[in-house]
Structure formats: structure tokens, C-alpha cells
N, CA, C and O atoms as a printed pandas DataFrame, in Angstrom:
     atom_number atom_name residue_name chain_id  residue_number  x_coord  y_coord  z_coord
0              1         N          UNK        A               1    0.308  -13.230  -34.750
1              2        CA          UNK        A               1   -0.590  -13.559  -33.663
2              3         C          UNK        A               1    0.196  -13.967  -32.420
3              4         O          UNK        A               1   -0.298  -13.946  -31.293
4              5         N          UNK        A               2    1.400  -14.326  -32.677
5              6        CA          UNK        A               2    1.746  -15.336  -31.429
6              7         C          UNK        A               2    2.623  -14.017  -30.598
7              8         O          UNK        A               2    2.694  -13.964  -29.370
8              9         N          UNK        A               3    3.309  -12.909  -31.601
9             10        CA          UNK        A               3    4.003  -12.462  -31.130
10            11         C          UNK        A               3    2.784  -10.945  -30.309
11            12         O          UNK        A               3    3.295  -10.025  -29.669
12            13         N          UNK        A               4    1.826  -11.006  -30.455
13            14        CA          UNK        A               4    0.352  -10.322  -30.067
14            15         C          UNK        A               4   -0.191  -11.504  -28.360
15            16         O          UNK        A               4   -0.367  -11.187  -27.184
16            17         N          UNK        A               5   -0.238  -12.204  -28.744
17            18        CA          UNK        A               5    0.093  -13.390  -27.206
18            19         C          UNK        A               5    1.286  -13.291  -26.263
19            20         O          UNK        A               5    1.310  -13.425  -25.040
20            21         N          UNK        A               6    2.232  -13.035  -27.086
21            22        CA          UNK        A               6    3.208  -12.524  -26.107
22            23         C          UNK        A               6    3.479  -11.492  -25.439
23            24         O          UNK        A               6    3.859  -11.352  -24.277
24            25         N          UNK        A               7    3.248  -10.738  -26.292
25            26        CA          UNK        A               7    3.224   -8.945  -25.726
26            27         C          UNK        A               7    2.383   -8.913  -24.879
27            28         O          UNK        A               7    2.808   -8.535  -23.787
28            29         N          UNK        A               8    0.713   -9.305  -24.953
29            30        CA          UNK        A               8   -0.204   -9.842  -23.706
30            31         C          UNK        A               8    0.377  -10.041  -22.424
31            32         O          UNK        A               8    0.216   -9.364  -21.408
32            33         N          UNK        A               9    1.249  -11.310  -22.645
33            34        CA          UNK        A               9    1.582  -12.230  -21.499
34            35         C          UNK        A               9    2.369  -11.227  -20.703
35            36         O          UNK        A               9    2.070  -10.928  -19.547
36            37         N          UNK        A              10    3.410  -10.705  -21.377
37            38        CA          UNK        A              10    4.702   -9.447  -20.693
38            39         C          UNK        A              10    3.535   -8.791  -19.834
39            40         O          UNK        A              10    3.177   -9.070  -18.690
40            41         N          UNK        A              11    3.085   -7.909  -20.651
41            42        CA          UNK        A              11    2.100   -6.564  -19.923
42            43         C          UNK        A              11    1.111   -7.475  -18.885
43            44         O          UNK        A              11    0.459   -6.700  -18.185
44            45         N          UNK        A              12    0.860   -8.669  -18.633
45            46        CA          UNK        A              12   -0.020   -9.136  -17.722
46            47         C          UNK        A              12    1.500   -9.635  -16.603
47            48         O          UNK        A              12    1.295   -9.920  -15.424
48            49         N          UNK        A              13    2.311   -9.655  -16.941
49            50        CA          UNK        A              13    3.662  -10.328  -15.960
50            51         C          UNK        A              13    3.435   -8.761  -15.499
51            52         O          UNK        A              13    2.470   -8.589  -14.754
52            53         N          UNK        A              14    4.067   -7.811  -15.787
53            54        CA          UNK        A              14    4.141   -6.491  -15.203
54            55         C          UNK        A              14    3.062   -6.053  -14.360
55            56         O          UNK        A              14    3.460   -5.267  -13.500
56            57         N          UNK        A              15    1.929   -6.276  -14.320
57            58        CA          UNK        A              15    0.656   -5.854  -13.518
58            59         C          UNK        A              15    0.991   -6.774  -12.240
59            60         O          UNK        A              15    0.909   -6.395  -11.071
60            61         N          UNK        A              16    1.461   -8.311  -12.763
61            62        CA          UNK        A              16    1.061   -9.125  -11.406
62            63         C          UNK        A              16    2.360   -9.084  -10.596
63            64         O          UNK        A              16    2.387   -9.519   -9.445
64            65         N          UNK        A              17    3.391   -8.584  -11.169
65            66        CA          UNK        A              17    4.358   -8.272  -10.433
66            67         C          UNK        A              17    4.589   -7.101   -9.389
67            68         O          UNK        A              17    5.423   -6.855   -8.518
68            69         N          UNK        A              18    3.549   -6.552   -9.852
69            70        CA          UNK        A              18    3.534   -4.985   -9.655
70            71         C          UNK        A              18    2.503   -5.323   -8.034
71            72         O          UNK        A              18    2.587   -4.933   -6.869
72            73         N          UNK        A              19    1.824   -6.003   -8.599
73            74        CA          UNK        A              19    0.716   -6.612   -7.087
74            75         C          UNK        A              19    1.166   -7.332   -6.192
75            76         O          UNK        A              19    0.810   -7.312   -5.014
76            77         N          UNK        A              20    2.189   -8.194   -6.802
77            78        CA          UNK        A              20    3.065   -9.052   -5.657
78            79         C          UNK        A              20    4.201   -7.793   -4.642
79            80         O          UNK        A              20    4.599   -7.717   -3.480
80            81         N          UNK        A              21    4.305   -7.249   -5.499
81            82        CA          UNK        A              21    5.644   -6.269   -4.839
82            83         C          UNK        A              21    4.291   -5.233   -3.768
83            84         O          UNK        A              21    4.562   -5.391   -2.578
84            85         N          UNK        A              22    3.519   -4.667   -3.885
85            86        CA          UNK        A              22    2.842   -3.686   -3.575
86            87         C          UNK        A              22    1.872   -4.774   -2.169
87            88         O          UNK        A              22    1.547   -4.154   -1.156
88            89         N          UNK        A              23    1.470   -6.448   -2.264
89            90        CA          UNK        A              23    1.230   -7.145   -1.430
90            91         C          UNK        A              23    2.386   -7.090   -0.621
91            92         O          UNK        A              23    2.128   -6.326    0.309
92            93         N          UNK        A              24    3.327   -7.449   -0.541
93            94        CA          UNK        A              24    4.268   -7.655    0.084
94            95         C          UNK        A              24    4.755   -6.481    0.814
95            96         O          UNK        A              24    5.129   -6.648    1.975
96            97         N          UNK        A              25    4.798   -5.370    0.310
97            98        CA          UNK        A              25    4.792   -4.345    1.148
98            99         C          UNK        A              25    3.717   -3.897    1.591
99           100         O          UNK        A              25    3.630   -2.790    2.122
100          101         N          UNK        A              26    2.844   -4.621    1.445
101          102        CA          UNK        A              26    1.616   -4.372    2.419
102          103         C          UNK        A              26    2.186   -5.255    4.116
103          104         O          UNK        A              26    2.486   -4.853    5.240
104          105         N          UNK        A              27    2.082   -6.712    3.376
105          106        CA          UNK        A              27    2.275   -7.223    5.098
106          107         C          UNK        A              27    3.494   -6.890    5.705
107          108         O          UNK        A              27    3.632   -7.212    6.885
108          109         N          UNK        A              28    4.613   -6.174    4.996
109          110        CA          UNK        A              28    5.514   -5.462    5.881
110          111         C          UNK        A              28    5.104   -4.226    6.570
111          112         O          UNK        A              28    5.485   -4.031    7.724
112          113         N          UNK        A              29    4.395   -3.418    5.987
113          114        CA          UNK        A              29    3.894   -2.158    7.005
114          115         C          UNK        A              29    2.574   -2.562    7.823
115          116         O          UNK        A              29    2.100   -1.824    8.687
116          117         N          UNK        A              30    2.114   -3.602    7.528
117          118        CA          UNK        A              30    1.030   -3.970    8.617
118          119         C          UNK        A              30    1.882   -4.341    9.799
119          120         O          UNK        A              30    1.848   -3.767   10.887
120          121         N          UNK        A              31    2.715   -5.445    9.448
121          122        CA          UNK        A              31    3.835   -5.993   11.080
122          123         C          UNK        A              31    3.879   -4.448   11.736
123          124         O          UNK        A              31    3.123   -4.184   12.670
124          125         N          UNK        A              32    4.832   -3.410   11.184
125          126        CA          UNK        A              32    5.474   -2.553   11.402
126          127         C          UNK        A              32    3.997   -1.739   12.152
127          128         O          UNK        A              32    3.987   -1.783   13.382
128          129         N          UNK        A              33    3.240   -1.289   11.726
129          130        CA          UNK        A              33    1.989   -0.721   12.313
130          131         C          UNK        A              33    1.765   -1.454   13.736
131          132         O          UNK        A              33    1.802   -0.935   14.852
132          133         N          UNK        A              34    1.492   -2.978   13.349
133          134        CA          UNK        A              34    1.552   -3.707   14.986
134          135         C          UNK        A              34    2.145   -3.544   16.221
135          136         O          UNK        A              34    1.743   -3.475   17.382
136          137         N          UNK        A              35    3.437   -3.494   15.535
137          138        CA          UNK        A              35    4.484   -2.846   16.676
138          139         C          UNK        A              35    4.593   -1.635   17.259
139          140         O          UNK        A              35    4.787   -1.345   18.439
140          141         N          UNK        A              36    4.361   -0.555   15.734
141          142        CA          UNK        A              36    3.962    0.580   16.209
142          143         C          UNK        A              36    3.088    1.059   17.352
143          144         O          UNK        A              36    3.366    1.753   18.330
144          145         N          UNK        A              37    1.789    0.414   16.900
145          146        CA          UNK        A              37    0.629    0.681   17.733
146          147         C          UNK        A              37    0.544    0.345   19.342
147          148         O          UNK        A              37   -0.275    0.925   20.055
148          149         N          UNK        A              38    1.447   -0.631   19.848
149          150        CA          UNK        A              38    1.961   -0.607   20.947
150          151         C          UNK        A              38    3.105    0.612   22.054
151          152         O          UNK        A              38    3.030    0.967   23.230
152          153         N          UNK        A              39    3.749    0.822   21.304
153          154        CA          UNK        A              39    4.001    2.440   21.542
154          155         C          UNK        A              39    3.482    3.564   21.270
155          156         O          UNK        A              39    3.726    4.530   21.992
156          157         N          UNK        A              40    2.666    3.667   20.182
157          158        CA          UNK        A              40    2.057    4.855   20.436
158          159         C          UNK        A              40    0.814    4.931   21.565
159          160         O          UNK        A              40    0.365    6.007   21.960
160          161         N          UNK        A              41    0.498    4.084   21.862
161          162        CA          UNK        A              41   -0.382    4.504   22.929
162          163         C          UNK        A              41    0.264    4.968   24.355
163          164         O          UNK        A              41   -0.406    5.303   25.332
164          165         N          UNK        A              42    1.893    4.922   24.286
165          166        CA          UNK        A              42    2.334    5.320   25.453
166          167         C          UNK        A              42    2.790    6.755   25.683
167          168         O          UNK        A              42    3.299    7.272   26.678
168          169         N          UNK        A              43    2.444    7.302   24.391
169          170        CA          UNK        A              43    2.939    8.841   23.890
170          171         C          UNK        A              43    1.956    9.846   24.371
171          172         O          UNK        A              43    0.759    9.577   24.273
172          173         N          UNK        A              44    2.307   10.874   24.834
173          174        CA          UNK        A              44    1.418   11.943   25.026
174          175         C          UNK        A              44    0.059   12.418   23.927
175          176         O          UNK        A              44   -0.112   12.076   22.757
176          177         N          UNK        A              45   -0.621   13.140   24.623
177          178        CA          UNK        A              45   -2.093   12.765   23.855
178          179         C          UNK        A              45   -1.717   13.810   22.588
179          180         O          UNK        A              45   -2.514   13.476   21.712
180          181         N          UNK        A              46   -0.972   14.807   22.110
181          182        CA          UNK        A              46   -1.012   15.189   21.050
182          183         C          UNK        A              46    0.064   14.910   19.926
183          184         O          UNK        A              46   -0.086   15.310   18.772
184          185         N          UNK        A              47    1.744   13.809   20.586
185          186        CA          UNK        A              47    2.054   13.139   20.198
186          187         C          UNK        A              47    1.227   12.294   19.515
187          188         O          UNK        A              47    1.071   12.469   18.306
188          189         N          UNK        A              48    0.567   11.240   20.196
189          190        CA          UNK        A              48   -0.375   10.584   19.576
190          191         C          UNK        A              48   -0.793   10.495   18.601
191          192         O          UNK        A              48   -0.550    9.638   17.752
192          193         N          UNK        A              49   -1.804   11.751   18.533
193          194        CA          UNK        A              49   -2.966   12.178   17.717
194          195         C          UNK        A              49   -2.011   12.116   15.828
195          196         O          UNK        A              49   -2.293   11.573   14.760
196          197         N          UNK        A              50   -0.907   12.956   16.294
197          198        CA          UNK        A              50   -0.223   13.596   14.569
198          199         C          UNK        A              50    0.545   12.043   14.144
199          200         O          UNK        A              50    1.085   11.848   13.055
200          201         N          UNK        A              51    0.471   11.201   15.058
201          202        CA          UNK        A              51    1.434    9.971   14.741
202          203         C          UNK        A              51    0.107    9.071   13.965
203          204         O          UNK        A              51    0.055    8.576   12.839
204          205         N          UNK        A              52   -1.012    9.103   15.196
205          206        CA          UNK        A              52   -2.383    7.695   14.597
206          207         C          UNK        A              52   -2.886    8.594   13.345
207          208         O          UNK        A              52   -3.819    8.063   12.744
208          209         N          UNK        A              53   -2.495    9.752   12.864
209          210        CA          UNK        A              53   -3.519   10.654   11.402
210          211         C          UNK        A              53   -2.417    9.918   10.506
211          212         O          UNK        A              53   -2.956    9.331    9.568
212          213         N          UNK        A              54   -1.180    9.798   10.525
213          214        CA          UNK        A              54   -0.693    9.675    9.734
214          215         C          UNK        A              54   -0.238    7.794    9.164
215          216         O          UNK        A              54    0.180    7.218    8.159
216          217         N          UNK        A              55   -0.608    7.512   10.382
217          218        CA          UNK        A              55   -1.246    5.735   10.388
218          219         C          UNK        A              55   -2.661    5.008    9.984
219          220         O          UNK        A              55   -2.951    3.819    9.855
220          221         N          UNK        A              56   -3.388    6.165    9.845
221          222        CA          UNK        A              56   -4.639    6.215    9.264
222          223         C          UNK        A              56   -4.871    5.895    7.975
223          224         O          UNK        A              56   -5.528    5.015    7.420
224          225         N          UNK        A              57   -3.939    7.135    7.476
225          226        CA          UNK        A              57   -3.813    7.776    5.924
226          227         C          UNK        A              57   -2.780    6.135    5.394
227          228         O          UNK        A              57   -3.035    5.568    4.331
228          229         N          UNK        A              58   -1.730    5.652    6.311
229          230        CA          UNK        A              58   -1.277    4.412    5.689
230          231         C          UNK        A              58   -2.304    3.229    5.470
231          232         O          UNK        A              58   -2.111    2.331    4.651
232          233         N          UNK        A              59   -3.418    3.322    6.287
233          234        CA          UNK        A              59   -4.289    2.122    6.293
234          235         C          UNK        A              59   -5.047    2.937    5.533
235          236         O          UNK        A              59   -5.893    2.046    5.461
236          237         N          UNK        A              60   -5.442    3.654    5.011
237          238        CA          UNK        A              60   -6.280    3.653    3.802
238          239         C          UNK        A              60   -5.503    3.110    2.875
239          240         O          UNK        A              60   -5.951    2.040    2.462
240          241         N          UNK        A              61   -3.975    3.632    2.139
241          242        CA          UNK        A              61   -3.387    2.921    1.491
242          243         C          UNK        A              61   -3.497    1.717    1.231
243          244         O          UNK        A              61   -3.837    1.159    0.188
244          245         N          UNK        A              62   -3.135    1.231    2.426
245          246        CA          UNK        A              62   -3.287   -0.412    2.780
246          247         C          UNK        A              62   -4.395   -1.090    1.672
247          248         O          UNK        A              62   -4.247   -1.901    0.758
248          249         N          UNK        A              63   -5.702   -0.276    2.263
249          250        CA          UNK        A              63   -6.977   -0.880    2.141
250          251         C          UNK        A              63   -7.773   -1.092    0.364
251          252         O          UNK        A              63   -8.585   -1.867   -0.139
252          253         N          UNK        A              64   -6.922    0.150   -0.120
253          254        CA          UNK        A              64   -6.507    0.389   -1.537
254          255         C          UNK        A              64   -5.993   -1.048   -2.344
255          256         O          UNK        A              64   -6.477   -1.555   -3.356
256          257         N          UNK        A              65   -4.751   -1.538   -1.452
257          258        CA          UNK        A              65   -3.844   -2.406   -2.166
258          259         C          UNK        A              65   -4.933   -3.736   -2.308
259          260         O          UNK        A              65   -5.285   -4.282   -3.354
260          261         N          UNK        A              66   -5.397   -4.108   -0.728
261          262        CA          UNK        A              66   -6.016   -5.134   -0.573
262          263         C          UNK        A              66   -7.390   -5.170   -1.543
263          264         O          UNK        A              66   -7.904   -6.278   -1.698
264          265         N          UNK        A              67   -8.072   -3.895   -2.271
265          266        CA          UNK        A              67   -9.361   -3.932   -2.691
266          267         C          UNK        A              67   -8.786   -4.588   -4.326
267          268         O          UNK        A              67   -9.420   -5.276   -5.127
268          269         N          UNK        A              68   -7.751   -4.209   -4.390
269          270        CA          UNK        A              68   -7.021   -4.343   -5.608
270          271         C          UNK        A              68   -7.011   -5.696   -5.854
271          272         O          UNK        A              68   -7.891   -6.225   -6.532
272          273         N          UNK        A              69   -6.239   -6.211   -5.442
273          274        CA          UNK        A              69   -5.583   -7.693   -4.438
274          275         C          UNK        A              69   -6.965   -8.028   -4.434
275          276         O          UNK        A              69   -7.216   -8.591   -5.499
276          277         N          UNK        A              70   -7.844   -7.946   -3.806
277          278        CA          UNK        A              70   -8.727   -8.961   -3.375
278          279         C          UNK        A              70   -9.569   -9.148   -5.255
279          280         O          UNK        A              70   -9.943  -10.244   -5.673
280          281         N          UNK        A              71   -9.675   -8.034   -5.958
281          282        CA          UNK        A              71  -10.356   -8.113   -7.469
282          283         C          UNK        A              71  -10.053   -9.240   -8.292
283          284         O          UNK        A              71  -10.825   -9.827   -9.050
284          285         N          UNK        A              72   -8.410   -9.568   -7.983
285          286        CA          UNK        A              72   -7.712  -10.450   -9.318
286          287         C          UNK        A              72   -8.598  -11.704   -9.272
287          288         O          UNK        A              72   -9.077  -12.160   -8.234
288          289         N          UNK        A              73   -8.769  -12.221  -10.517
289          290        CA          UNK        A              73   -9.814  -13.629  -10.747
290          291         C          UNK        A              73  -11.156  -13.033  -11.037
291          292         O          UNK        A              73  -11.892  -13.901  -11.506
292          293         N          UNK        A              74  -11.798  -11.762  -10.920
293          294        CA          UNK        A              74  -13.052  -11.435  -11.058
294          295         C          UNK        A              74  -13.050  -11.287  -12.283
295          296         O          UNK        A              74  -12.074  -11.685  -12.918
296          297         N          UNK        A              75  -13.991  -10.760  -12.847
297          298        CA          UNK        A              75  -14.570  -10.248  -14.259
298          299         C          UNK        A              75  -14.271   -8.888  -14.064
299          300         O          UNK        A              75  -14.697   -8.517  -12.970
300          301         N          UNK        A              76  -13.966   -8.409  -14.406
301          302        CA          UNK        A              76  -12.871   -6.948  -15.326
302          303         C          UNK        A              76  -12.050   -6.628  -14.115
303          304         O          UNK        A              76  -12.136   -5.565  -13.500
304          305         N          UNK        A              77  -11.031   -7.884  -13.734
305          306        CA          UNK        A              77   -9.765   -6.985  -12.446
306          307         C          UNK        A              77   -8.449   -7.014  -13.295
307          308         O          UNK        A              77   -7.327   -6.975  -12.790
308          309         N          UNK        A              78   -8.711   -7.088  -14.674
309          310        CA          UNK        A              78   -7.687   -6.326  -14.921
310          311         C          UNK        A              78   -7.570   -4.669  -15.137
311          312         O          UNK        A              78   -6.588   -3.934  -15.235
312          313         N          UNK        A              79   -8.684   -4.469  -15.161
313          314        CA          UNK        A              79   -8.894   -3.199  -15.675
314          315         C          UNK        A              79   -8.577   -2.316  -14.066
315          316         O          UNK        A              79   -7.853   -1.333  -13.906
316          317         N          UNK        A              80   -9.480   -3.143  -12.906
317          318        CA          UNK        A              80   -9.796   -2.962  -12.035
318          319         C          UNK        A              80   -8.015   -2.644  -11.074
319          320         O          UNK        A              80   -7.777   -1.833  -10.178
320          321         N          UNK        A              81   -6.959   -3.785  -11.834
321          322        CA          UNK        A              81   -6.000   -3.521  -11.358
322          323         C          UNK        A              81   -4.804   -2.482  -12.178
323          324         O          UNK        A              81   -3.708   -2.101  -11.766
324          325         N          UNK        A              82   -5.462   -2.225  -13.414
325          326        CA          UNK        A              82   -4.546   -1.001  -13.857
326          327         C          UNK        A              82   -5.261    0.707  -13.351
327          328         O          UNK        A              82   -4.777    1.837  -13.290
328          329         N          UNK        A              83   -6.405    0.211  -13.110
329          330        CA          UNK        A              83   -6.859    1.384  -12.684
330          331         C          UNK        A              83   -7.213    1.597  -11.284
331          332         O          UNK        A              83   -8.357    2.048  -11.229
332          333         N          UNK        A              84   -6.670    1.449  -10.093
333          334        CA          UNK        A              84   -7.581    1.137   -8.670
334          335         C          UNK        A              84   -7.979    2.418   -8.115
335          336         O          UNK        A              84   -7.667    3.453   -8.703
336          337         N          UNK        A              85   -8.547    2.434   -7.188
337          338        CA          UNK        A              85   -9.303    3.062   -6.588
338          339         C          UNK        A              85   -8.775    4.707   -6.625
339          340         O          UNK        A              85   -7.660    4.838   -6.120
340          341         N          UNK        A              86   -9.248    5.678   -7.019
341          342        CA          UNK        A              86   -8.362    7.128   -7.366
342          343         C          UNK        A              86   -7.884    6.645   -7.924
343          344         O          UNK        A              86   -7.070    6.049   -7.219
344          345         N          UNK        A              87   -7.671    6.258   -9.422
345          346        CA          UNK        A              87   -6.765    6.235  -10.816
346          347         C          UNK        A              87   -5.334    5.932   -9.813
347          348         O          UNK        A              87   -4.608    6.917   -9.683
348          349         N          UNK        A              88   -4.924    4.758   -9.162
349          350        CA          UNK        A              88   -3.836    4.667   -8.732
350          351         C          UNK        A              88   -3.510    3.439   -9.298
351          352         O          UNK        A              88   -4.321    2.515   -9.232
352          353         N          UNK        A              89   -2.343    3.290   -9.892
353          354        CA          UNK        A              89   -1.597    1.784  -10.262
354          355         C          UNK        A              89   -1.008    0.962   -9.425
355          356         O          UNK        A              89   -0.272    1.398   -8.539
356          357         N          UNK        A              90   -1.151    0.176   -9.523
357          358        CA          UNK        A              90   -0.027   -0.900   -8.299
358          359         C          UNK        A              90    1.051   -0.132   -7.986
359          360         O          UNK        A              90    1.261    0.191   -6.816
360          361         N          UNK        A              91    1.762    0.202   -8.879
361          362        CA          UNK        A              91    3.132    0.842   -8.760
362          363         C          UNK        A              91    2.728    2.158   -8.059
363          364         O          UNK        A              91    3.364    2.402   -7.034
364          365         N          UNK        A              92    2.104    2.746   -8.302
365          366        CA          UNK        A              92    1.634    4.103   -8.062
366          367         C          UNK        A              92    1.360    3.996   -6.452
367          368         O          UNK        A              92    2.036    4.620   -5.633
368          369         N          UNK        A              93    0.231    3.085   -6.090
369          370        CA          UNK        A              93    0.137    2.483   -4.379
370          371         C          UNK        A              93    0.933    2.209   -3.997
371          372         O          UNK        A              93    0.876    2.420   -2.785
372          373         N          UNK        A              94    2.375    1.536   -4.449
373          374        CA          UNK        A              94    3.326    1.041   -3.716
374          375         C          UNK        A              94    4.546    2.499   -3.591
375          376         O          UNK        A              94    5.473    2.288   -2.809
376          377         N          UNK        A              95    4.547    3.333   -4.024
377          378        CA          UNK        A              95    4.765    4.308   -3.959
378          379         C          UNK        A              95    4.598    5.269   -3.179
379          380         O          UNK        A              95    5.351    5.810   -2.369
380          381         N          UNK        A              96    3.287    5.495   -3.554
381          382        CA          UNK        A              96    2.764    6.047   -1.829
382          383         C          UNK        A              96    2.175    5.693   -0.993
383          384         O          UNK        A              96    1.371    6.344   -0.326
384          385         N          UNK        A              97    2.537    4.364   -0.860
385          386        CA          UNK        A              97    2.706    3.669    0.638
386          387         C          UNK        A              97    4.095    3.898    1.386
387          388         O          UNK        A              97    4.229    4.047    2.600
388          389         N          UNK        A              98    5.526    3.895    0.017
389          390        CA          UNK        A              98    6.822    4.144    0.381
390          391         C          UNK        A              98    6.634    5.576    1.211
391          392         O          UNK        A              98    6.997    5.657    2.385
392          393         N          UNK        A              99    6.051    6.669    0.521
393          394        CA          UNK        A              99    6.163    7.629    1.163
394          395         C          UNK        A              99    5.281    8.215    2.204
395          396         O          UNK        A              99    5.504    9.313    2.714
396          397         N          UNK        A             100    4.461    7.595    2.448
397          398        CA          UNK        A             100    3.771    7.837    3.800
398          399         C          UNK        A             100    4.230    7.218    4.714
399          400         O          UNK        A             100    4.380    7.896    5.731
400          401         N          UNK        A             101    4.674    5.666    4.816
401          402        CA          UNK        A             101    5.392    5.272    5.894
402          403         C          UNK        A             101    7.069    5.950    6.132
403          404         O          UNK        A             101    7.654    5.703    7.186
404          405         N          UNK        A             102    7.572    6.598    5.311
405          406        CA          UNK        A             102    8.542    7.821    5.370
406          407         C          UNK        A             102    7.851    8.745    6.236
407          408         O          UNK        A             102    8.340    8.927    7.351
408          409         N          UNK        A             103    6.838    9.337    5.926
409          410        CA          UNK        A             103    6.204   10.185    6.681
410          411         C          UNK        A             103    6.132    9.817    7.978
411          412         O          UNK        A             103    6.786   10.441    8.813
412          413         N          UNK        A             104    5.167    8.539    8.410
413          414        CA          UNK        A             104    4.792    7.910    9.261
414          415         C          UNK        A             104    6.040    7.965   10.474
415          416         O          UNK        A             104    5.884    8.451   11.594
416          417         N          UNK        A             105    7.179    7.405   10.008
417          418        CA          UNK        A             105    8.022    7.343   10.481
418          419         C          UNK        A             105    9.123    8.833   10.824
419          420         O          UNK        A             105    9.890    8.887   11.785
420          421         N          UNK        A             106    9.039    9.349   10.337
421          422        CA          UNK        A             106    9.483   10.686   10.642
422          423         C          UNK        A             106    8.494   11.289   11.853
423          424         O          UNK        A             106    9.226   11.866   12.657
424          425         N          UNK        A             107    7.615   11.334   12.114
425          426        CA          UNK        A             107    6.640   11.723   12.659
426          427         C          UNK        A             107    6.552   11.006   13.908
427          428         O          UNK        A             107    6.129   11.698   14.834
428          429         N          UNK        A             108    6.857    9.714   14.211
429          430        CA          UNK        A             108    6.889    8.833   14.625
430          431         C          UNK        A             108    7.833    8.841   15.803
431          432         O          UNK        A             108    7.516    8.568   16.961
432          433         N          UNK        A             109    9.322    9.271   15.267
433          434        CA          UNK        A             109   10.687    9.768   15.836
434          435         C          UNK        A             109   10.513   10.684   16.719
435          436         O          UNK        A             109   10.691   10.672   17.937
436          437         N          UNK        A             110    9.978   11.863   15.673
437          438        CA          UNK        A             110    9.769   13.050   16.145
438          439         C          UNK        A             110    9.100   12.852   17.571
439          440         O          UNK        A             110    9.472   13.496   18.552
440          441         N          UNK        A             111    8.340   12.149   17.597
441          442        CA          UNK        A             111    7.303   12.559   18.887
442          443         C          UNK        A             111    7.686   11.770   20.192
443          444         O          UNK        A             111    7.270   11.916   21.342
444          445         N          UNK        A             112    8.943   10.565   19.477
445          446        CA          UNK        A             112    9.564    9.453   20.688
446          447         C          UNK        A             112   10.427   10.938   21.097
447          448         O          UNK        A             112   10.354   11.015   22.323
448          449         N          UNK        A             113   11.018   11.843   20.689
449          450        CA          UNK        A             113   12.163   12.727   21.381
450          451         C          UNK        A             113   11.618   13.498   22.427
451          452         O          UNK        A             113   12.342   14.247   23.084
């Protein structure tokens, strides 16, 4: 039994770790968006446009992490946090959040040249 409590405890450390890491890179690409969003409005209008679609698509991400994030303490957020919104895992969101703000940022460059 105890060693059935423990195995529990691990696999619940891994989920909330997984939410702390995937929070945390949330309020780093929010700063980064802030700043962003001050230059892109100085970019030409179709610069713009391919830079704010692809800042969009990060704030849906975002909005993903936070629905996640905001579940823990409810009645079924564990389930709620192995499974979030589109069958995505913490790890899985923090993932492609990595690679859209790759995107973001490529795109981003591109349109400062």
C-alpha cells in the first residue's frame, strides 16, 4: 500500500512540475509579447499582419496553459490537467509554446529587416 502512495505522490510531482515549468513560461512569453507589441505596431501593415497571426496562435497557447492552471484544486483537474484542452499535456503545451515563439520570433526578425 505505501509503496502504491508513493508511486501516486511521484506521478502527481511530475504533473505539478510540468505546470510550474509550462506557468513560468507562460509569464516569460507574456513580458516578451509586451514588448513585442510595442514594435510591432511600428511595422508596415503586412509586416504586421504575419507577425500579430502568429502572436495570436501564441495567446491561444497561452490561454490553454492558464485554463489548465486555473483547474488545479477543482474536482477532476487532475484529469483535467493530464488531459487539457485538444488532448495536450503540460509538457506537450510547453512545447508548443517553445515552438511557436521560435516561430514568432523568426517572423518577427524577418519583418524588422
Amino acid at each position: 500500500a505505501a509503496r502504491g502512495v508513493l508511486q501516486a505522490v511521484q506521478a502527481l510531482r511530475i504533473v505539478i512540475n510540468d505546470a510550474l515549468s509550462a506557468a513560468q513560461r507562460t509569464i516569460d512569453v507574456l513580458e516578451l509579447l509586451q514588448l513585442m507589441a510595442k514594435n510591432v505596431e511600428r511595422m508596415d501593415v503586412k509586416s504586421r499582419a504575419s507577425v500579430e497571426d502568429r502572436m495570436r496562435e501564441l495567446q491561444r497557447l497561452l490561454e490553454d496553459v492558464r485554463s489548465a492552471v486555473a483547474a488545479f484544486g477543482k474536482k477532476g483537474w487532475l484529469r483535467h490537467a493530464l488531459n487539457v484542452k485538444r488532448g495536450n499535456a503540460f509538457s506537450q503545451l510547453d512545447s508548443a509554446i517553445t515552438g511557436q515563439l521560435s516561430l514568432l520570433l523568426q517572423f518577427y526578425n524577418l519583418a524588422r529587416d
